[in-house]
FITI-329571 format. One record per residue (C-alpha): residue number from 1; residue in three letters; x, y, z. Coordinates in steps of 0.1 Angstrom, whole numbers, plus 2048, in hexadecimal, padded with zeros to 3 digits. Example, Ala and Ser with C-alpha at 12.3 -4.5 7.8 and 13.67 -1.06 7.14 Angstrom:
BEGIN
1,ala,87B,7D3,84E
2,ser,889,7F5,847
//
This chain:
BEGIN
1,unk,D8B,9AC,8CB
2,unk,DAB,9A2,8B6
3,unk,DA3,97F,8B7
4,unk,D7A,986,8AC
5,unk,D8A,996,890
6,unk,D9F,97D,887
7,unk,D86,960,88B
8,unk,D68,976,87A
9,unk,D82,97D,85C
10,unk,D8F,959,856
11,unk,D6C,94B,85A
12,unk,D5C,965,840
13,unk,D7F,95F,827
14,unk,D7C,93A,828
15,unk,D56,939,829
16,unk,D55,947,808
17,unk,D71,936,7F9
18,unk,D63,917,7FC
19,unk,D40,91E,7F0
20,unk,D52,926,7D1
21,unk,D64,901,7D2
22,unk,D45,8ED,7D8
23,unk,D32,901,7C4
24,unk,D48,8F5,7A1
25,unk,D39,8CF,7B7
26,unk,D15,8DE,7B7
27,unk,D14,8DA,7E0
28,unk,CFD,8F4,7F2
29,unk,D18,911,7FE
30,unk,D04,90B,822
31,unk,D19,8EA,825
32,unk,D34,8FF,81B
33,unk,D31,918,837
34,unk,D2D,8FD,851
35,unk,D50,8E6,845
36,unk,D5B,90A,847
37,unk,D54,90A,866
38,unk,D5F,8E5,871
39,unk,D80,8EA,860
40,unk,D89,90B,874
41,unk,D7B,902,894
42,unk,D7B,8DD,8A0
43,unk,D95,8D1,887
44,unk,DAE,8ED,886
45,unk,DA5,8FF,8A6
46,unk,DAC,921,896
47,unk,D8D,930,89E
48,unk,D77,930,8C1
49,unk,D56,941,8C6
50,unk,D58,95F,8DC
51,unk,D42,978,8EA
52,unk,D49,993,8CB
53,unk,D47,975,8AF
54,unk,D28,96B,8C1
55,unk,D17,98B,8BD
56,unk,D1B,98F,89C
57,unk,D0D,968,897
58,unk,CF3,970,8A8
59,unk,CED,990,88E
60,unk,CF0,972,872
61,unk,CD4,960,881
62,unk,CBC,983,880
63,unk,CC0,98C,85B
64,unk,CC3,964,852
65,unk,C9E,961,85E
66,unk,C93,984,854
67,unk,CA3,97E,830
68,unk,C8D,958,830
69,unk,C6F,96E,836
70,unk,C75,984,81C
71,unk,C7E,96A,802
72,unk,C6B,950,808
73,unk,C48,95C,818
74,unk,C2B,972,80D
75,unk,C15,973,82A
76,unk,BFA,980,813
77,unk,BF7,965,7FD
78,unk,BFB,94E,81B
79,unk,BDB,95B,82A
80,unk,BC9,960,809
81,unk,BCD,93A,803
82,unk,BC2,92E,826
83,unk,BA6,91A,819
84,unk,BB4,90C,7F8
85,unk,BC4,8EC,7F2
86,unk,BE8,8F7,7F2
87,unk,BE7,904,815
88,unk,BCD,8E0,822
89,unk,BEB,8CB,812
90,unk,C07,8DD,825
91,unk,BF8,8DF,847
92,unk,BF0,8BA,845
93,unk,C13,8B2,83C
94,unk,C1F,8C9,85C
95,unk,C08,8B9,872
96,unk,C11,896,86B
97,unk,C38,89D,86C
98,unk,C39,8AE,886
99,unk,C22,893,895
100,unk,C39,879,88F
101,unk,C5E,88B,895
102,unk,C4C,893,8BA
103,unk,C49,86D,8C2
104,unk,C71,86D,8BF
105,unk,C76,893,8CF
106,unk,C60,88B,8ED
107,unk,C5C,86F,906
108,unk,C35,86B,901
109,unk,C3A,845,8F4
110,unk,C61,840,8F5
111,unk,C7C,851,90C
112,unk,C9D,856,8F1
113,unk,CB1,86A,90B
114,unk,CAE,88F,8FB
115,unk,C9D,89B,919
116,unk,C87,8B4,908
117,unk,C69,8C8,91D
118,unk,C48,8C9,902
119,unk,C4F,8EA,8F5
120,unk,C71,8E4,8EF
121,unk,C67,8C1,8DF
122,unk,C51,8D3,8C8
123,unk,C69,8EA,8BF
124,unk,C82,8CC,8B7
125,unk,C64,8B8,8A1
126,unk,C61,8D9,892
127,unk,C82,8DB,884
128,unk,C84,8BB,879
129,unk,C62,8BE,865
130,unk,C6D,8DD,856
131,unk,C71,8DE,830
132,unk,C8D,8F8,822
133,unk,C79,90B,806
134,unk,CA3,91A,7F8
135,unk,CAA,8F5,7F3
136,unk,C87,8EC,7E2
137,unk,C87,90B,7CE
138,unk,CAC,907,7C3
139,unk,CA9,8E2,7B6
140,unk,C87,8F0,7A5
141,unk,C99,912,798
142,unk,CB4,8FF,789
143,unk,C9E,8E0,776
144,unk,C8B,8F9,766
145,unk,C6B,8EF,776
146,unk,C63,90D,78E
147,unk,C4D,919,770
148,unk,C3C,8F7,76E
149,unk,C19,8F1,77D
150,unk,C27,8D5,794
151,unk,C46,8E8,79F
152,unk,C2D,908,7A9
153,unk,C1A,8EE,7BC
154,unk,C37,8E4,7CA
155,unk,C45,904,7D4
156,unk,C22,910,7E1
157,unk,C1F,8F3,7FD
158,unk,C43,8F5,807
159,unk,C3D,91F,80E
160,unk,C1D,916,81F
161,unk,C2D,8FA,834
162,unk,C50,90D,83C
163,unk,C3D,92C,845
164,unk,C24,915,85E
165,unk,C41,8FF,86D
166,unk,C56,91F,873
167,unk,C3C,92A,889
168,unk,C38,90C,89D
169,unk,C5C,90A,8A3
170,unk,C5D,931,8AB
171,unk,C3D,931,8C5
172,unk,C4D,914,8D6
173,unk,C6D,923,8D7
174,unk,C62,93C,8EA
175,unk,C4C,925,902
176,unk,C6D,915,90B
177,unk,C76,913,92E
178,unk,C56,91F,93A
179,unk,C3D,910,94E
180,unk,C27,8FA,934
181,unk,C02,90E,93B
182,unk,BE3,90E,923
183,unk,BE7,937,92F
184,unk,C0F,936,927
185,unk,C03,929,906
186,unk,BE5,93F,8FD
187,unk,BFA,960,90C
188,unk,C15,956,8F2
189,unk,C00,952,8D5
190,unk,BF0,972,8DA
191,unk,C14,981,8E1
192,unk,C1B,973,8BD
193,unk,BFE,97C,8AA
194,unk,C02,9A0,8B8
195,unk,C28,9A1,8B0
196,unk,C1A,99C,88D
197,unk,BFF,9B1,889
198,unk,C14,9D0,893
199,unk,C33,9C1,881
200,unk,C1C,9BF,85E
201,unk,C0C,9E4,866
202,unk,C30,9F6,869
203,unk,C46,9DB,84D
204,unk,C28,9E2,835
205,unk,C15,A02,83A
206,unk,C2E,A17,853
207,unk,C51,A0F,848
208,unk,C4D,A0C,820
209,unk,C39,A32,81E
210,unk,C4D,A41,836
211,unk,C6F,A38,823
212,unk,C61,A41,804
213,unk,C5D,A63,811
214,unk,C79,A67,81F
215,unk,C8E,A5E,805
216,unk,C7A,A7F,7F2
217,unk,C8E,A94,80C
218,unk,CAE,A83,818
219,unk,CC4,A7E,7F7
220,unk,CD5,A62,80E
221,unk,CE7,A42,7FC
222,unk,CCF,A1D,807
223,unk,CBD,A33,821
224,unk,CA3,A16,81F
225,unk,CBD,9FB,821
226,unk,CCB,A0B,843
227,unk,CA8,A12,852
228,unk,C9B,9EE,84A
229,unk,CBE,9DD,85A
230,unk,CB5,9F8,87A
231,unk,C93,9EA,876
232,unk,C9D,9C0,876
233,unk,CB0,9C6,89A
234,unk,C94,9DD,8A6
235,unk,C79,9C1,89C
236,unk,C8F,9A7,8AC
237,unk,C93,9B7,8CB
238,unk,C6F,9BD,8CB
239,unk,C6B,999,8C8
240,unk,C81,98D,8E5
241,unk,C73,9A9,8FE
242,unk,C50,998,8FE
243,unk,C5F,978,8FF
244,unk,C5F,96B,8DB
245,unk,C7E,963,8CA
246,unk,C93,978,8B6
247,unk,C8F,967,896
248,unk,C6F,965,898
249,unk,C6E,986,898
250,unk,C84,989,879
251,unk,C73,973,866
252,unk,C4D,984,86A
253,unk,C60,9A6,866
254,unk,C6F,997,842
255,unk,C50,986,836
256,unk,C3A,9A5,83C
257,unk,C4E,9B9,82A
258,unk,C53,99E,80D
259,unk,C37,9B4,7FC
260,unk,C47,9D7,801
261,unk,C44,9ED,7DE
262,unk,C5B,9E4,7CA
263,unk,C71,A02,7C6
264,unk,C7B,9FE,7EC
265,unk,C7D,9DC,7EA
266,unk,C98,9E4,7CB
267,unk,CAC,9FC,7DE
268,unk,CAF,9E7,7FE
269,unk,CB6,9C6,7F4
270,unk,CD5,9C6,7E2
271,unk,CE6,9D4,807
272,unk,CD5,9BA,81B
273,unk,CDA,99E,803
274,unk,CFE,9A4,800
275,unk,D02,9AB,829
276,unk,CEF,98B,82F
277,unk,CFE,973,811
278,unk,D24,982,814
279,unk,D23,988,83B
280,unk,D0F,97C,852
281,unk,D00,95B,845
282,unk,D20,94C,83C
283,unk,D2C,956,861
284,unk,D0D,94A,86F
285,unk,D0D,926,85F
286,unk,D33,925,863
287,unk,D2E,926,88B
288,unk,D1A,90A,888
289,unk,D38,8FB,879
290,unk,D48,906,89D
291,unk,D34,8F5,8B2
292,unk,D34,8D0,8A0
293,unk,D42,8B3,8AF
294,unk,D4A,894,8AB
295,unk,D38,887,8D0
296,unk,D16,87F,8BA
297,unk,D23,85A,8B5
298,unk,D20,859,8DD
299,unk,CFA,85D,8D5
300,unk,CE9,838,8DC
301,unk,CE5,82E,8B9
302,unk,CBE,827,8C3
303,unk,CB9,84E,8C6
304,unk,CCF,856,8A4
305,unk,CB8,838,892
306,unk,C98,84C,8A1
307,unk,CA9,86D,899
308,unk,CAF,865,873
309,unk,C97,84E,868
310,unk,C74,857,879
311,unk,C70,87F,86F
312,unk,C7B,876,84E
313,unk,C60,85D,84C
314,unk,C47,873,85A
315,unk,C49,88A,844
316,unk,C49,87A,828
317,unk,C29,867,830
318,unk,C1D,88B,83D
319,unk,C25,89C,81F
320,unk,C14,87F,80D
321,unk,BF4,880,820
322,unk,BF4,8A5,81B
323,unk,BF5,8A3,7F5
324,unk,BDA,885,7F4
325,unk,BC4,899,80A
326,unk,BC4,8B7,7F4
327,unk,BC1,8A4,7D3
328,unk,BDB,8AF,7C6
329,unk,BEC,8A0,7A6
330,unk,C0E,88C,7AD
331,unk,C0E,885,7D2
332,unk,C30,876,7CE
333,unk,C42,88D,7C1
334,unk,C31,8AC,7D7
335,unk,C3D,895,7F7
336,unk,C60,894,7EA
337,unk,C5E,8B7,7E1
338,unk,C59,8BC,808
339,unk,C75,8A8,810
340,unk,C8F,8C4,807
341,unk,C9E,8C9,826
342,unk,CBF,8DC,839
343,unk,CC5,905,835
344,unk,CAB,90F,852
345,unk,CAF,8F5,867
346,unk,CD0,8F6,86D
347,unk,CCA,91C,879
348,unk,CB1,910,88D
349,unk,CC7,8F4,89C
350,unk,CE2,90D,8A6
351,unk,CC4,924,8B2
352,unk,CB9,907,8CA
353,unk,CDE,8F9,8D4
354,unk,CEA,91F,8DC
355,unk,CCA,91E,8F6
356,unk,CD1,8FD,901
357,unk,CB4,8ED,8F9
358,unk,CC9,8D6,8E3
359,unk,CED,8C4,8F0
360,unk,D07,8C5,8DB
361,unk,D07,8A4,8D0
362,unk,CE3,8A3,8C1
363,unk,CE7,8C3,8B3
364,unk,D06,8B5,89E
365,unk,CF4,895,89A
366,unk,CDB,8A9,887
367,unk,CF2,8C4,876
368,unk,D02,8A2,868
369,unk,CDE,895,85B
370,unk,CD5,8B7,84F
371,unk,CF5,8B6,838
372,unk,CE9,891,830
373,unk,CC4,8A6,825
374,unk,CD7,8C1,814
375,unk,CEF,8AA,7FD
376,unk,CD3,88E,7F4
377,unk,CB0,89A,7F7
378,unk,CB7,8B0,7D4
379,unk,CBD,895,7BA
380,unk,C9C,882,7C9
381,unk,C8D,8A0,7C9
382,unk,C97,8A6,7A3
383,unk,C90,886,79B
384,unk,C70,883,7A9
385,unk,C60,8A3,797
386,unk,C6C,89C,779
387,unk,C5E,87B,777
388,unk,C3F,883,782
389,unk,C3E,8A2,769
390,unk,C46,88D,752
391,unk,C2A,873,755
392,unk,C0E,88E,75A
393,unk,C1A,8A9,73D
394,unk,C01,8C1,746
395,unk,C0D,8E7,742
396,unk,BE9,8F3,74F
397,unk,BEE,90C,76E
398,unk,BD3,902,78B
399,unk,BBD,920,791
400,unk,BBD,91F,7B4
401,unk,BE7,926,7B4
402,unk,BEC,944,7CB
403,unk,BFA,962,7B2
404,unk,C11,970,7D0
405,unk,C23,94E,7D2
406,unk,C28,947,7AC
407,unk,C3A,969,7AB
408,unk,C54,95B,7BC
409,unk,C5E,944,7A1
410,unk,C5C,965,78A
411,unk,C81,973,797
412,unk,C98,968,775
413,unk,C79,973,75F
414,unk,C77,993,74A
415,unk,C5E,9A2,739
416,unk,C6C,99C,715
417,unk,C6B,977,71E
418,unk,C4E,979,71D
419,unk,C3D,992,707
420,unk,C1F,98C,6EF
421,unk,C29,9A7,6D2
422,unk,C0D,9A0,6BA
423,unk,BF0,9A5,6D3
424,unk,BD3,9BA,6C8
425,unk,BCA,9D8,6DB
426,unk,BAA,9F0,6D7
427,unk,BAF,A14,6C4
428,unk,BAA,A32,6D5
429,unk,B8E,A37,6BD
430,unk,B77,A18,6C9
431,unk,B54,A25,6DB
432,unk,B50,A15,700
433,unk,B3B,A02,6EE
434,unk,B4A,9F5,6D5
435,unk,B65,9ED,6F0
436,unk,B50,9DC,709
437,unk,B3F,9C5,6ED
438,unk,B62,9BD,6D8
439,unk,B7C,9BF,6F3
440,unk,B72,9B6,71A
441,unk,B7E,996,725
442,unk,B7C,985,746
443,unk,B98,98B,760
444,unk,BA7,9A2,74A
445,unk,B99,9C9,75E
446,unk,BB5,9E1,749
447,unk,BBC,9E4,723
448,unk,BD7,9FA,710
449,unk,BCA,A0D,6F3
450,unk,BDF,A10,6D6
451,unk,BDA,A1C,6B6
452,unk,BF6,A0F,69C
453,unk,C14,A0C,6B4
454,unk,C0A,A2D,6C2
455,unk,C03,A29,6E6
456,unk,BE4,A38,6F6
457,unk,BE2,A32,716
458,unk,BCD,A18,731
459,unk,BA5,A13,732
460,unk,B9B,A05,751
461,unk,B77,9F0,756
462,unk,B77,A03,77B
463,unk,B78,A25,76A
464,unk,B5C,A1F,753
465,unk,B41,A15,76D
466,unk,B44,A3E,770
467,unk,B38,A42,74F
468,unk,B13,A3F,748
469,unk,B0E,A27,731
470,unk,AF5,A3E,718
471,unk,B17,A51,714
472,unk,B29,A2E,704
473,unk,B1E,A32,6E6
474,unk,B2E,A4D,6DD
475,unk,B4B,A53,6F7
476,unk,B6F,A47,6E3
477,unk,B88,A35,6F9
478,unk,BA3,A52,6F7
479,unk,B8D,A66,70C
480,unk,B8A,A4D,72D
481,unk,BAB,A41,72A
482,unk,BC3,A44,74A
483,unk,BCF,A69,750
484,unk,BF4,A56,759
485,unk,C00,A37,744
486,unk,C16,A26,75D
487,unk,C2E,A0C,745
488,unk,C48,9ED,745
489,unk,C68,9E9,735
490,unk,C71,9CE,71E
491,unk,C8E,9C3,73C
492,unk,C7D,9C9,759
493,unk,C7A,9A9,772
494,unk,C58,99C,76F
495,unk,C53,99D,797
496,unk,C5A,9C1,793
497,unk,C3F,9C5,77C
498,unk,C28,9B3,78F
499,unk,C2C,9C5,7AA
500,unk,C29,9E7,79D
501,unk,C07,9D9,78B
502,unk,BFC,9D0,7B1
503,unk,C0B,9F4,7C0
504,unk,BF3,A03,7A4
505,unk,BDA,9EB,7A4
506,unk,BD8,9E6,77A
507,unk,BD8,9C8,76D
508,unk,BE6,9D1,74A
509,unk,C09,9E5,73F
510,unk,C16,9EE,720
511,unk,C39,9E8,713
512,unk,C52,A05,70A
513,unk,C73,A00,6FE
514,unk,C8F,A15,70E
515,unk,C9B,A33,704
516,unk,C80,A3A,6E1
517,unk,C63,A31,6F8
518,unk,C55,A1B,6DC
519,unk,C36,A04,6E2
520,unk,C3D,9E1,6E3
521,unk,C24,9CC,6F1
522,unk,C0C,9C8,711
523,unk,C17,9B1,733
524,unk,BF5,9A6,745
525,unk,BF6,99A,765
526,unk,BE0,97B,75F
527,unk,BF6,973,73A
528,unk,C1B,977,750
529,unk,C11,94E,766
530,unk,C02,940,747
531,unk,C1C,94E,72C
532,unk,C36,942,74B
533,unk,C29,91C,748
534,unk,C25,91F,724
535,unk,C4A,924,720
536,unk,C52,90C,739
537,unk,C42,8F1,71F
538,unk,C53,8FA,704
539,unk,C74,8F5,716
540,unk,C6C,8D6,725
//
């Protein structure tokens, strides 16, 4: 036990240290935590893996995956935009690279000596046709253009793609070392879309109520942190007893509750954050550190040439035919955009080398081309987008962008970023009529009354089919206004806000500033993307 505590200690010490160093260099901290690894383990031989260090990796592989689901996915939004564009563009681009990466993976046309069943090849194209959405969304994040139409377009098809790929690699996974069946394969799909279902009835209607209630009896400090941690290992375990993996049952647990109200979802994930970002992660991608070696240049150099070169042309051309398919603008840039590559697969390579589906020298073969994805794919990437955002120069917002998604590129923004203060709003005083004739306007179903800087309260279109409409002539707008006035604050996060609107299904807020409760301004729901792009222009 001595020793795990040693090795855990120096691992977690040195881990951090250096994502500090390579940060001032601008290199991904993941690279960090593997050289971390490298250093302490093959190099050095300070640190071995044990059975106790190995049990808490494995923890680091759970709340890695549960924390990409709750990031990075909104199942919601994912199903509500099953038959747009966004969502024909990434399936083609999955398709097509995991077509291709499975002629190298598999011995269907050429035998390169990896000795893969077809689940397990499947599971291997998978990985290597995976795009990273924290690498796309950081090179987007930090160029400004997360805000831009193209890099929403951008981040939309990489979510869409991610989440598909993921469960690809997950289902066959969990077919691995079975006996390949159409009934194997039929009795795991249904074991997977049943681990869902329930997963999404207790991570969205169960688990968020029942916290919330019992935080109104149990004065107990991050109650909801500790029962959602409880929760991960319960759902994981869950997983693995019906045959699925583990982090495939961490994932769907995180992205079904990536739409939890928001005050739980501000309590909890400050804990888990800081348990998965100072803890485990950095442990987990440091043992994959542990278990490189140098044997990969005994690989024959056909199988490296197939290993490198052939996924990474597949899915580019994938991602191409994708974006051509779906008309959408700037197919170029969207295929490089899908190019951003590394974080999740080298979890998922560890996943596959710790069940020896993988030997060790193709998994460090591809840690070392995953580092290779990590390091270049983000200035092409960069350059790319900006290049082709600079030859279109449209700040227009496509209709058919999936609201749940945008929010994601909403987490720097506050309200008083983006707040209209010399917006109009109807007095208390106006008839119905007068209202519905003057004021209604599409896609807008809530409106704050105010008479001068005095705020009223909310009139809402769904309350006013109640009122028969002989009485609108003479009814005022004070008297149907909402009996509660929810509001925002001027530095509340903008995903915050959004949520709350969705929680109480009003598509309108007003604005009070702190402490004097004065009236400041209104925050609509369908104003926050388009006042978000606007902004973007101007800075760009």
């Amino acid at each position: 036990m001595q020793e795990a505590l040693i090795s855990l200690g120096l691992l977690v010490v040195v881990a951090k240290l250096a994502e500090g160093i390579f940060r001032r260099f601008h290199v991904n901290s993941i690279v960090a935590y593997a050289l971390t690894g490298v250093m302490l383990g093959p190099v050095l031989g300070i640190v071995h893996v044990s059975d106790e260090t190995h049990l808490i990796l494995t923890i680091g592989v759970f709340i890695f995956f549960f924390l990409i689901g709750l990031d990075e996915i909104d199942i919601s939004s994912f199903v509500a935009s099953m038959r747009g564009r966004y969502f024909v563009a990434a399936l083609l681009s999955v398709l097509v690279s995991i077509g291709v990466a499975f002629l190298v993976t598999s011995s269907l046309i050429y035998d390169f000596g990896l000795g893969l069943d077809i689940p397990e090849a499947l599971a291997l194209a998978g990985v290597l046709a995976l795009t990273s959405l924290g690498i796309v969304a950081k090179v987007l994040s930090d160029d400004g253009r997360m805000r831009e139409p193209l890099g929403l377009q951008i981040f939309t098809v990489v979510v869409m793609a991610e989440l598909i790929t993921l469960l690809v690699v997950g289902f066959n996974l969990g077919e691995s070392g079975d006996e390949i069946s159409a009934i194997n394969a039929l009795l795991l799909v249904g074991k997977i879309a049943a681990f869902t279902v329930v997963t999404w009835l207790l991570s969205s209607r169960v688990i968020p109520a029942l916290i919330v209630l019992l935080e109104r009896f149990f004065n107990v400090p991050h109650l909801s942190y500790g029962l959602f941690l409880g929760g991960l290992f319960l759902m994981v375990s869950g997983a693995e007893a019906i045959g699925l993996h583990g982090s495939l049952g961490g994932l769907l647990f995180g992205a079904c509750l990536s739409g939890m109200p928001y005050q739980v979802r501000r309590d909890m994930m400050p804990g888990m954050r800081s348990t998965g970002s100072g803890l485990f992660v950095p442990l987990f991608f440091a043992s994959a550190g542990l278990h490189l070696s140098v044997s990969f240049i005994h690989v024959p150099p056909i199988t490296i040439a197939a290993l490198v070169v052939i996924p990474l042309l597949g899915k580019f051309a994938g991602a191409f035919i994708g974006a051509y398919a779906a008309r959408l603008p700037t197919p170029y840039a969207l295929a490089t955009g899908l190019m951003g590559k590394g974080v999740a697969e080298i979890a998922l390579l560890l996943v596959m080398f710790e069940h020896e589906v993988i030997n060790r020298e193709i998994f460090s073969l591809l840690i070392v081309v995953m580092f290779g994805y990590i390091l270049l794919t983000p200035p092409a990437i960069s350059f790319a987008v900006s290049r082709a955002s600079a030859s279109s120069g449209s700040n227009v917002l496509p209709d058919d962008l999936p609201s749940g998604i945008v929010s994601f590129a909403l987490d720097d923004l506050k309200v008083q970023d983006i707040l209209d203060r010399t917006r109009n709003h109807p007095s208390p005083t106006l008839t119905v009529r007068d209202f519905a004739d003057r004021w209604i306007v599409p896609q807008e179903q809530d409106y704050v009354v105010v008479n001068r800087g005095i705020l009223h309260g909310i009139v809402s279109l769904s309350a006013l089919r109640y009122l028969p409409k002989g009485a609108w002539a003479t009814t005022r707008l004070y008297q149907v206004v909402r009996s509660e006035t929810p509001n925002a604050w001027p530095d509340e996060s903008i995903e915050d806000v959004l949520q709350r609107m969705s929680e109480l299904s009003i598509s309108a807020l007003p604005v009070l500033e702190r402490g004097t409760f004065r009236f400041l301004g209104t925050v609509t729901q369908h104003e926050i993307i388009d006042l978000m792009v606007l902004e973007s222009g101007a800075e760009h």
